[in-house]
C-alpha positions in Angstrom: 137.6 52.8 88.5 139.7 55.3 86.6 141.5 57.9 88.8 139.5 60.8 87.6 136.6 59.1 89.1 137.7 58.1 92.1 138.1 59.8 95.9 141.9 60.4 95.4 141.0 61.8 91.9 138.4 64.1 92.3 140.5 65.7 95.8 143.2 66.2 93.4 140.6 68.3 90.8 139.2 70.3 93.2 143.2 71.1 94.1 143.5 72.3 90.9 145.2 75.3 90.1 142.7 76.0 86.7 139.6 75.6 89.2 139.0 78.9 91.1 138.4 78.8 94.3 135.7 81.5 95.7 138.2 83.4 96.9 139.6 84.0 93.0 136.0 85.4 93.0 135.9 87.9 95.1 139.1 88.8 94.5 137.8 89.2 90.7 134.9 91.1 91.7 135.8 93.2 93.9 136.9 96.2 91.4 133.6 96.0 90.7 132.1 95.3 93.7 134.2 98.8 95.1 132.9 100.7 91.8 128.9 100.1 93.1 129.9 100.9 96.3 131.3 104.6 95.4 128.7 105.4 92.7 125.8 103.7 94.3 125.9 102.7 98.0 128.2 105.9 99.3 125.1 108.3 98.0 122.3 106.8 98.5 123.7 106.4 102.2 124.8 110.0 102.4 121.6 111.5 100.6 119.4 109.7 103.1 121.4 111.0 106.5 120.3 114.1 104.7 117.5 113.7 105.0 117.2 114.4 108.5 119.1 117.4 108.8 118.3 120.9 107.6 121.2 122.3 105.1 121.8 126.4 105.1 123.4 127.2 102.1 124.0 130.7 103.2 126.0 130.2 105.7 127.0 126.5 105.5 125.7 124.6 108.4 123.9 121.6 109.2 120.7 121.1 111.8 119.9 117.9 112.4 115.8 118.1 112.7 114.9 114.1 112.9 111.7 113.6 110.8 110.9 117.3 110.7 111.8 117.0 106.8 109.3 113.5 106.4 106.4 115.4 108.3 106.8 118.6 106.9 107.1 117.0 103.6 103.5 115.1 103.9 102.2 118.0 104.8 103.2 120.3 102.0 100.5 121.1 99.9 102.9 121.2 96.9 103.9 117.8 97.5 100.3 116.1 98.1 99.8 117.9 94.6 103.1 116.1 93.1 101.8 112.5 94.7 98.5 113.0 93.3 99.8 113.7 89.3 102.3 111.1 90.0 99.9 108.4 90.7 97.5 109.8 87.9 100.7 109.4 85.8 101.8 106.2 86.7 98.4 104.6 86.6 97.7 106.1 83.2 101.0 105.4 81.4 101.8 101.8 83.1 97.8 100.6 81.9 98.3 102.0 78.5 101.9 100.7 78.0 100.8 97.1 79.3 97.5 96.8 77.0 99.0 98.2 74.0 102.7 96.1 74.5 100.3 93.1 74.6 98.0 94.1 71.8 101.2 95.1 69.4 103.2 91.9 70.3 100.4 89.5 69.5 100.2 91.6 65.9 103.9 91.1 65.9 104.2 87.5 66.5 102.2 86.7 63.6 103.7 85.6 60.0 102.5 88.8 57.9 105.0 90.5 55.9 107.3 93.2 57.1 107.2 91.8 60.8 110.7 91.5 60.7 111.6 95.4 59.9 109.1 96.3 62.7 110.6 94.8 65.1 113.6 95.9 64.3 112.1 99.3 64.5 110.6 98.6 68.1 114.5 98.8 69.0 114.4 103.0 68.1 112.2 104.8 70.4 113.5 102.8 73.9 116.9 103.7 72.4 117.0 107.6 72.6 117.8 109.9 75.3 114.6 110.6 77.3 116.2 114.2 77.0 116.0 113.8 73.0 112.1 112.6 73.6 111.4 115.6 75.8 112.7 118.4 73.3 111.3 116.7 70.6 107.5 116.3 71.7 107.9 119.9 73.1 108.5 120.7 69.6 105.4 118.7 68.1 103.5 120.1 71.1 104.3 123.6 70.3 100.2 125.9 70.5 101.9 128.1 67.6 104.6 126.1 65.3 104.0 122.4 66.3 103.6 119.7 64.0 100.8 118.3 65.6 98.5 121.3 65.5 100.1 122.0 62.2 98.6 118.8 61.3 95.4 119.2 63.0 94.6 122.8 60.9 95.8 121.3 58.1 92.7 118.7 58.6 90.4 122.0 59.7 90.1 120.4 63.5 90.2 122.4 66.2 93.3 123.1 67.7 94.5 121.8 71.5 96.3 124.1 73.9 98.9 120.2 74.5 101.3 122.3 76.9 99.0 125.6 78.5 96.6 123.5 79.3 97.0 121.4 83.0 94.4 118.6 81.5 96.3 118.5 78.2 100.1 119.0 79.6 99.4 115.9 81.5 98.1 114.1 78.3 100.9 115.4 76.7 103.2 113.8 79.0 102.2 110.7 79.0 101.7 110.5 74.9 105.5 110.8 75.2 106.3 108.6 77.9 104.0 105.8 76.3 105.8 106.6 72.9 109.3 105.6 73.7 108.7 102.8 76.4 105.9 101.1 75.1 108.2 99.3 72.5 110.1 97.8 75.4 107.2 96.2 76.3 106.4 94.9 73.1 110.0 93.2 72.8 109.2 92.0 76.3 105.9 90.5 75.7 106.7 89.0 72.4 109.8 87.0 74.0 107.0 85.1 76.3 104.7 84.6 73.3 107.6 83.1 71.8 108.6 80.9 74.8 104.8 79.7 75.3 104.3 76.0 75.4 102.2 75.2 71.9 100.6 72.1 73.2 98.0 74.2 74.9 97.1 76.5 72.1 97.2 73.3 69.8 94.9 71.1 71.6 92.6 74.0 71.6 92.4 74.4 68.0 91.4 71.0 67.2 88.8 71.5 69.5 87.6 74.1 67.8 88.1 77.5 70.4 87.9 80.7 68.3 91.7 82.9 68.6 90.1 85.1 71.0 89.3 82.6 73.8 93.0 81.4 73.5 94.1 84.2 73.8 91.9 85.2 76.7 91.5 81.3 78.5 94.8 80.5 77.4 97.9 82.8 76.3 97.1 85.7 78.8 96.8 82.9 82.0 100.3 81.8 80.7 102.1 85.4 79.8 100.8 86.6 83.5 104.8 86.3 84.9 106.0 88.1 82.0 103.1 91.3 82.9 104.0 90.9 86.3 107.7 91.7 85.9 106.6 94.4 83.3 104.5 95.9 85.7 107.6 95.7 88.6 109.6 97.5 86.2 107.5 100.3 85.3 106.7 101.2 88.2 110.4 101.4 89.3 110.8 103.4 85.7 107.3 105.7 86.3 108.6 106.7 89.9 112.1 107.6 88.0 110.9 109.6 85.5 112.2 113.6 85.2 113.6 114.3 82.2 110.7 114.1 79.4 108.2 115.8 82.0 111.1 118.8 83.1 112.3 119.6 78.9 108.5 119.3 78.0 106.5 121.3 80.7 109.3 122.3 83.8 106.5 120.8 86.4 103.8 122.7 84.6 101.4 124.5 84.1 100.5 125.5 87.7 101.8 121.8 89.0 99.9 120.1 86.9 103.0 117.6 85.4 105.3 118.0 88.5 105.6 114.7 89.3 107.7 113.9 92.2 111.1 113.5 90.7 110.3 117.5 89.5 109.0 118.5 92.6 112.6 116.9 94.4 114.6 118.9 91.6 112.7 122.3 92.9 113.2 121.9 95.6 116.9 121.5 96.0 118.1 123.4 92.8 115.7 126.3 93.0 114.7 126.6 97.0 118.3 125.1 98.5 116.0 122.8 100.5 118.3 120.0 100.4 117.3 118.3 103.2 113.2 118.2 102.4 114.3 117.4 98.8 115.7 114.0 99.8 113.0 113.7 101.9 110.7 113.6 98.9 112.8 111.2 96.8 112.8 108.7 99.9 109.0 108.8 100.4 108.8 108.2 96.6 111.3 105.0 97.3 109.2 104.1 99.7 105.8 104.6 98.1 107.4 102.8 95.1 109.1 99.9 97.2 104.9 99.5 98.9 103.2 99.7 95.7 106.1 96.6 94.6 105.7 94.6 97.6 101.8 95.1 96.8 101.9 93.8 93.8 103.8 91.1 95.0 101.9 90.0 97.8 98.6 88.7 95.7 99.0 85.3 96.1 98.6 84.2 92.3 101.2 87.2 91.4 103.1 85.3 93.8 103.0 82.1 92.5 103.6 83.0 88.5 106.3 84.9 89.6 108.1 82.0 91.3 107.5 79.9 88.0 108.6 82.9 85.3 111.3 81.7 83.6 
């Protein structure tokens, strides 16, 4: 038995200087450890003891009012409006996002010419500032100059009122919000294609199955981890989302695209309601942090996700 192998040999390695020890860890992380804790941790903490108190601006002085902010917030009329467009929205946006990601990464993952500089594209829109995306579809959106209705009388259709409109503000929205983060999807979705087993779809050939029952008996049964995380993180993203919606319609018009983020904003920059607007963005942490553990709870959600890779 050499001495690297043996009892004496392997107490000495473990001894070793060029091994770090766990406390070389921590003492390696903890910069960074005390960087999340100032940026992340010391806010969130301090937003929501603010939440129970009533902040006066005016004269600067603090109330503490319990839940008074939580129950008045539930109440609000303006907030029941904001919950309602934001579960519109993130229903709307997240189903659209998922079916087309899947659609466009099965087109992807084929051999045809050009795939490579697509999905290189795929890379641009998830890439720009969602501040970018909001000016720049309030600019396509525009009743009198925009491209799109520039487009549309060019082709003698009838115009659409995209930002005056509540019905079409909302579908304006979500054009843009699909636009830039659907390609995420599709880079996500085309990373399980690629790391499918090929046994499966293999044996089904030979036996003859036509492309669209392996996809539907086959490839979709397999990618379901990979939708399930996509679906975990958009609805983290959809429940995050301000700046397109504030640069492309402030909220509006008449409420009809202030999601909740928006209707938190208003409430603290314009009203000086500090207090109810951190209300608001806790409710949404929870709502978001329900709709999560939702998702998570069906039991065959449950069990992909504990085999996803």
């Amino acid at each position: 038995m050499s001495l690297a192998a043996s009892p004496a040999g392997l107490q000495r390695r473990r001894k070793s200087p060029l091994v770090p020890s766990w406390q070389t860890g921590y003492l390696l992380a903890g910069p960074a450890l005390i960087v999340m804790i100032a940026i992340l941790i010391y806010p969130l903490g301090y937003s929501f003891v603010m939440s129970f108190y009533r902040w006066d601006l005016a004269a600067p002085s603090q109330h503490f009012v319990g839940l008074s902010n939580y129950t008045d917030t539930l109440g609000n009329g303006g907030f029941q409006q904001s919950l309602r467009v934001q579960l519109i929205f993130s229903a709307l946006t997240i189903a659209i996002e998922v079916v087309a990601g899947i659609g466009v990464a099965v087109l992807v993952n084929g051999r045809l010419r050009g795939l490579k500089l697509a999905r290189t594209l795929l890379l641009v829109p998830p890439m720009i500032a969602p501040a970018v995306v909001g000016l720049n579809f309030r600019w396509l959106f525009n009743g009198q100059y925009g491209l799109v209705n520039g487009v549309l009388r060019f082709l003698g259709l009838p115009e659409a009122p995209w930002l005056s409109d509540p019905n079409w503000a909302l579908a304006s929205v979500i054009i843009a919000d699909v636009w830039q983060n659907t390609p995420l999807l599709v880079l996500l979705f085309l990373a399980g294609l690629q790391s499918l087993p090929q046994e499966p779809l293999e044996a089904a050939q030979v036996d003859g199955a036509s492309p669209l029952d392996i996809f539907w008996h086959i490839t979709l049964p397999l990618m379901r981890p990979i939708i399930m995380i996509a679906l975990m993180l958009r609805i983290i993203d959809t429940f995050r989302t301000f700046d397109v919606v504030w640069l492309m319609t402030q909220g509006g018009p008449g409420g009809a695209t202030s999601l909740i983020t928006v209707n938190a904003y208003q409430l603290a920059f314009q009203g000086a309601a500090f207090g109810h607007a951190a209300a608001v963005s806790y409710i949404a942490l929870f709502l978001s942090l329900a709709l999560l553990g939702l998702l998570y709870g069906i039991p065959w959600a449950r069990r992909k996700l504990r085999r996803a890779p």
